[in-house]
N, C-alpha and C positions, 0 to 999 in steps of 0.2 A: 427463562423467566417470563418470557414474553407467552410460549405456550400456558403455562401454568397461570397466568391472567388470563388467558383466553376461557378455560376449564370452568376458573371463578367466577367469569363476567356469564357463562353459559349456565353453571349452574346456577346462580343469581336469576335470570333470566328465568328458567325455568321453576325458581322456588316461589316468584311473584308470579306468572302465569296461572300457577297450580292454588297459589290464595286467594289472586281475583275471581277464578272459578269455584270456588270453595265459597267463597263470600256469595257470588251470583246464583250459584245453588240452593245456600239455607236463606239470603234475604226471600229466593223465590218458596222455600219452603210457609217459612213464616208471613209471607203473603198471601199463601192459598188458607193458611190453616187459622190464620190469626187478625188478618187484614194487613192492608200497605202501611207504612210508617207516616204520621203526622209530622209536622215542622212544629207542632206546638208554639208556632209564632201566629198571634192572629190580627199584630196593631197595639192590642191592647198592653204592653208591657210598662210603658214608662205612664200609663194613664194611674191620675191619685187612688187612693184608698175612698171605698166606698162600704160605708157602717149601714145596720146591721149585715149587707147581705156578704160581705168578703170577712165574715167570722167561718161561713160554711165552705165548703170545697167546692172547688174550681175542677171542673172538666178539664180543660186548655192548658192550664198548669205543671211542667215539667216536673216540678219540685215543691211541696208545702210541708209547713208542719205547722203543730201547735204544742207551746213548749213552756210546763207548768214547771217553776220551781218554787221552795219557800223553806220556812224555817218554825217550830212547833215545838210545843212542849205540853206533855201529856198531865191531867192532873198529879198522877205521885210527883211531878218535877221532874221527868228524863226527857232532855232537848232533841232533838231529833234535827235536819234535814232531808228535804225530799226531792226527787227528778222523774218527772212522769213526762212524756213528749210522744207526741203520734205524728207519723212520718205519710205521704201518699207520693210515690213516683210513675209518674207514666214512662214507661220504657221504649217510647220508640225509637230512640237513639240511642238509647245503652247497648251496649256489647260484651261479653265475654269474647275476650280475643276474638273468632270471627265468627261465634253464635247471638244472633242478638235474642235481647232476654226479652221481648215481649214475646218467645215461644214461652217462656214460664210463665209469665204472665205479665198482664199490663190492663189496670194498674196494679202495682205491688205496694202491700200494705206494711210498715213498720212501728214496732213501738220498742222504748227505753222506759226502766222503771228502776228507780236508785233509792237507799235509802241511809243516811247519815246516822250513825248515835255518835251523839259528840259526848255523852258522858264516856259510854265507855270505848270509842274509838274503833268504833267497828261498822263497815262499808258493807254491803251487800245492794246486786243489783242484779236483774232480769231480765231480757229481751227478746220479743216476738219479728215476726213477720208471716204474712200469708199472701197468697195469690187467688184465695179462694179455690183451690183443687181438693183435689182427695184427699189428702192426709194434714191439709190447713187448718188452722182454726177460722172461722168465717167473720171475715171484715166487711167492713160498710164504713163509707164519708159519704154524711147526706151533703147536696148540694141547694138544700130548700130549708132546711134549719141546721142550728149546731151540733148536730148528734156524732160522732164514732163509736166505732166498735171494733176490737180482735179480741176475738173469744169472748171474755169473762172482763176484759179491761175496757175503760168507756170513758168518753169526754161529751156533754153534755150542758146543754143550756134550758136552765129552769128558773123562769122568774126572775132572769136578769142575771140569776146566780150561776154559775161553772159547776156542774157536779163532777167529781173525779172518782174512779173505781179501778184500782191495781191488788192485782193477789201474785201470789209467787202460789209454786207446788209445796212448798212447805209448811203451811197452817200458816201464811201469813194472806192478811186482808188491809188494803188502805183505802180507804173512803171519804172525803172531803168534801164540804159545800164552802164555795169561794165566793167572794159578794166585794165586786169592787168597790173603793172609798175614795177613787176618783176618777175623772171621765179620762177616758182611753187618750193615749198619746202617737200620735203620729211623726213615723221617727223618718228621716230627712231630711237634706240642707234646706228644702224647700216646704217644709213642714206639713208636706200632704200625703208622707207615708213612701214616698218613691226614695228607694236606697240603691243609690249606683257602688256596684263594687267591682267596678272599672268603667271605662270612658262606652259609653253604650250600651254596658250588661247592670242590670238593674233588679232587685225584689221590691214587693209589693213588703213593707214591714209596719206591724206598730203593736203597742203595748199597753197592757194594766200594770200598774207601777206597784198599786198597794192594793189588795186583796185583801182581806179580812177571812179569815181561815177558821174552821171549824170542823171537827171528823172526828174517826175512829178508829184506832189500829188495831186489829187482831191479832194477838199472837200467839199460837200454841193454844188456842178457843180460850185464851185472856183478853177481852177488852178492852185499852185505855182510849179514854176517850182525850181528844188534845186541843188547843186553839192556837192561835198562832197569826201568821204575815205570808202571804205567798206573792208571784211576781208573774205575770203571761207573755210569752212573747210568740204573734200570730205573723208567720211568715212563708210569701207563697210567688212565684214567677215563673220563668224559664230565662235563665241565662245562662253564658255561655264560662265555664272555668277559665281561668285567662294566669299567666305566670305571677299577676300580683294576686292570687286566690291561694296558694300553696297551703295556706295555714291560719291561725286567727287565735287571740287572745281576747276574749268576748267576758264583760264585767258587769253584773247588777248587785246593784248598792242602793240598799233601805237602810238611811240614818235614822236615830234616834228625836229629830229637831222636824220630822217629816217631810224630807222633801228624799229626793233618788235620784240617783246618776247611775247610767248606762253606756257605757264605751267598749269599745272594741278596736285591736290594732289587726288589718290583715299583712301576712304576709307573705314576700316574696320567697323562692327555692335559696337564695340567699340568706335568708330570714332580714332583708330589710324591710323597713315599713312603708305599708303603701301609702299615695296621699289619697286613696279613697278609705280610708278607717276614719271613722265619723263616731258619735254619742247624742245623747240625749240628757238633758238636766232637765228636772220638774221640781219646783219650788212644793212651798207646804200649801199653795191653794190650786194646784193643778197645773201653774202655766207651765206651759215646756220651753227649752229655748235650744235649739239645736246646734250640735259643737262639731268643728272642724277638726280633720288628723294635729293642729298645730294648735289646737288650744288646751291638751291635754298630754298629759308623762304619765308614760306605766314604766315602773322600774324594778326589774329582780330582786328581790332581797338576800334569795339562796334557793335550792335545786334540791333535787329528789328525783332519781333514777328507779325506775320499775324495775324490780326482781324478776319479774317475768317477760317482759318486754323488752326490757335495755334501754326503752325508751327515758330520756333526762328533760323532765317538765321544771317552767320556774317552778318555784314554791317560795310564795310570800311575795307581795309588791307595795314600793312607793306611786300611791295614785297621788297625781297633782292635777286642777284646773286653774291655772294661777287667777283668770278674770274672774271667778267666781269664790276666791279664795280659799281653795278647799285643799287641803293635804292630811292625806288619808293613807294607813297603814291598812293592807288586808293581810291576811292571815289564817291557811286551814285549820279546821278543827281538827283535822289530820291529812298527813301528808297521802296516804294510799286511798285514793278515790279515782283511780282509774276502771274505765269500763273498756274491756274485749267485744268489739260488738262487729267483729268481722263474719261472724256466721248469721248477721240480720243486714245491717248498713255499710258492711264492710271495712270499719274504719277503728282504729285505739286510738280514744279519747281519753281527757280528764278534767271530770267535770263534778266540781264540790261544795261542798257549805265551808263558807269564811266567815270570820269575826272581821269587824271595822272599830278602827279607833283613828281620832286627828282633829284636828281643830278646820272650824268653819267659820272663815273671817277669825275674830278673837275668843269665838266661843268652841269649850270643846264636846264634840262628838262623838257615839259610840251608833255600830249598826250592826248589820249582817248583810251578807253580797252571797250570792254562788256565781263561780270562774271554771269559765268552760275554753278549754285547749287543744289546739286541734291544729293536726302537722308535725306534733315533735315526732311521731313512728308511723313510715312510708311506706307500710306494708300493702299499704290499700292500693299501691301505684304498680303491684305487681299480684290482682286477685284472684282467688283461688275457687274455682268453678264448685268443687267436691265439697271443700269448706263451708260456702254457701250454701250448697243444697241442705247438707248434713247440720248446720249450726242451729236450726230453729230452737226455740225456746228453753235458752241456757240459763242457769242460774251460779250465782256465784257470791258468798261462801256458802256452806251446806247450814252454818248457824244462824238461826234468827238472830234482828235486829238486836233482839233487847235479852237474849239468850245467855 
């Protein structure tokens, strides 16, 4: 026995010798060919939100995106939901097991593009990424106005207004001009935009609540043109994942009485709730008032397991603010709005258009939210190098939206 530990504690010995050299090797690789790895820490992490200039991209920045959803309806009368979101990661610290991935690039660009028909219950969505190489579509985040770009998809500031441009390979085109209807909200307990989500690790976060929406879907070279409500959320830092990040039930709700609640619960490998899961309320003339994890219930209604995945997301929640007297029923316009987006961001999510119904105080309310879920499938905790390379620009189903 005693020998046979010896063998184990030797091979051991030699299986960490031969990693740390293997790591000392390609970090020297990607040193020569790519430059040394930054700390992406530079001070500036718990400092407030500063307008217009932190709409555009951030150098220093681990992690940003900007992240468009809403909800439309095309003149014939077919309702729609939408998910457009552009991703920028600086990779100096990421890793594939022991290659780190600013050999592939740094920065790496991402995008997500979803599209709801709530008439006839049919999900389709797309997603890119590039590192700007050979066989990439060429990305750009300015950092001196609001502009992006991967390929042919684009986010955009004109005259105050958001332009947004998503196409699939399939004859489909989505185009929108978004015109906020009220001044931006900055979401944190201390209402300058600093969101701790955990004791120290913090993003820079804040939001257009209510959008004013106008565009054009292409479909199969059909035209509708649609109007509608969309919702922004611009979110940018470098922090560190910590055990209460595991996962997150993240909520926007546009009532009917105009005002919007924003909550989110993150949580632990447990799935308990953390006490950094915080929200945002904005009444109907802008003001926000910021909510703590204890002033708000999200409660399951009932579940919905992916065919493909295995993955078992809620489906359907009791929202409550009780200081605010809000109880609120959400509800998919369908249950299957999951996105596979492990060959871009690496992660299955599910992220959808809901209906809002409940009473406000003694008055009742009707709205629309999209609930985004993230952690019920831990695929992403064991990633897949090949997958990655090979996933770019998937689409899924083969039918158009309105098809």
């Amino acid at each position: 026995m005693s020998e046979q530990k010896t063998l184990q504690d030797t091979f051991q010995d030699y299986l960490e010798i031969f990693e740390k050299n293997a790591h000392d090797f390609l970090e020297g690789v990607a040193d020569a060919f790519v430059g040394e790895a930054e700390t992406l820490r530079d001070g500036t992490e718990l400092d407030p939100v500063v307008l217009p200039d932190d709409l555009t991209a951030h150098r220093n920045a681990q992690t940003e995106w900007w992240y468009y959803t809403g909800h439309g309806v095309t003149d014939s009368g077919k309702r729609f939901g939408f998910e457009l979101v552009f991703f920028k990661r600086r990779t100096d610290l990421d890793k594939f097991s022991l290659v780190p991935l600013r050999l592939l690039g740094n920065p790496i660009y991402f995008a997500h593009f979803a599209l709801t028909d709530a008439e006839e219950k049919k999900f389709r969505y797309a997603h890119r990424k590039s590192a700007n190489g050979w066989f990439d579509y060429p990305a750009s985040a300015s950092e001196k106005h609001f502009h992006l770009r991967l390929g042919d998809w684009s986010l955009r500031e004109s005259h105050s207004a958001h332009i947004l441009r998503a196409t699939t390979s399939r004859d489909v085109v989505f185009e929108a001009t978004l015109k906020p209807k009220k001044p931006v909200v900055l979401n944190g307990r201390g209402k300058d935009g600093v969101s701790f989500k955990d004791e120290g690790q913090a993003s820079r976060y804040f939001s257009y609540t209510r959008m004013e929406m106008e565009g054009d879907l292409i479909i199969d070279g059909e035209t509708e043109h649609f109007t509608g409500s969309a919702w922004m959320d611009r979110e940018f830092g470098t922090w560190t994942p910590t055990e209460r990040q595991k996962g997150w039930d993240w909520f926007s709700v546009q009532l009917d009485n105009n005002c919007e609640l924003m909550c989110y619960q993150l949580r632990d490998s447990e799935d308990g709730v953390s006490p950094f899961s915080s929200g945002t309320y904005v009444d109907e003339n802008g003001e926000f008032t910021p909510l703590s994890n204890t002033d708000f219930s999200i409660e399951p209604t009932g579940f919905w397991k992916s065919p493909r995945t295995n993955a078992t997301y809620p489906s359907g929640w009791k929202l409550k603010v009780p200081k605010l007297n809000l109880d609120l029923a959400v509800a998919p316009v369908m249950q299957d709005q999951e996105l596979d987006t492990r060959g871009t961001t690496m992660i299955v999510y599910w992220e959808g258009a809901c209906e809002v119904s409940g009473k406000a105080g003694e008055s009742d309310v009707k709205g629309f939210a999209y609930v985004e879920l993230v952690g019920y499938d831990r695929s992403h905790e064991k990633p897949n190098l090949a997958f990655f390379l090979m996933g770019n620009s998937f689409e899924f189903p083969s039918k158009s939206i309105f098809g």
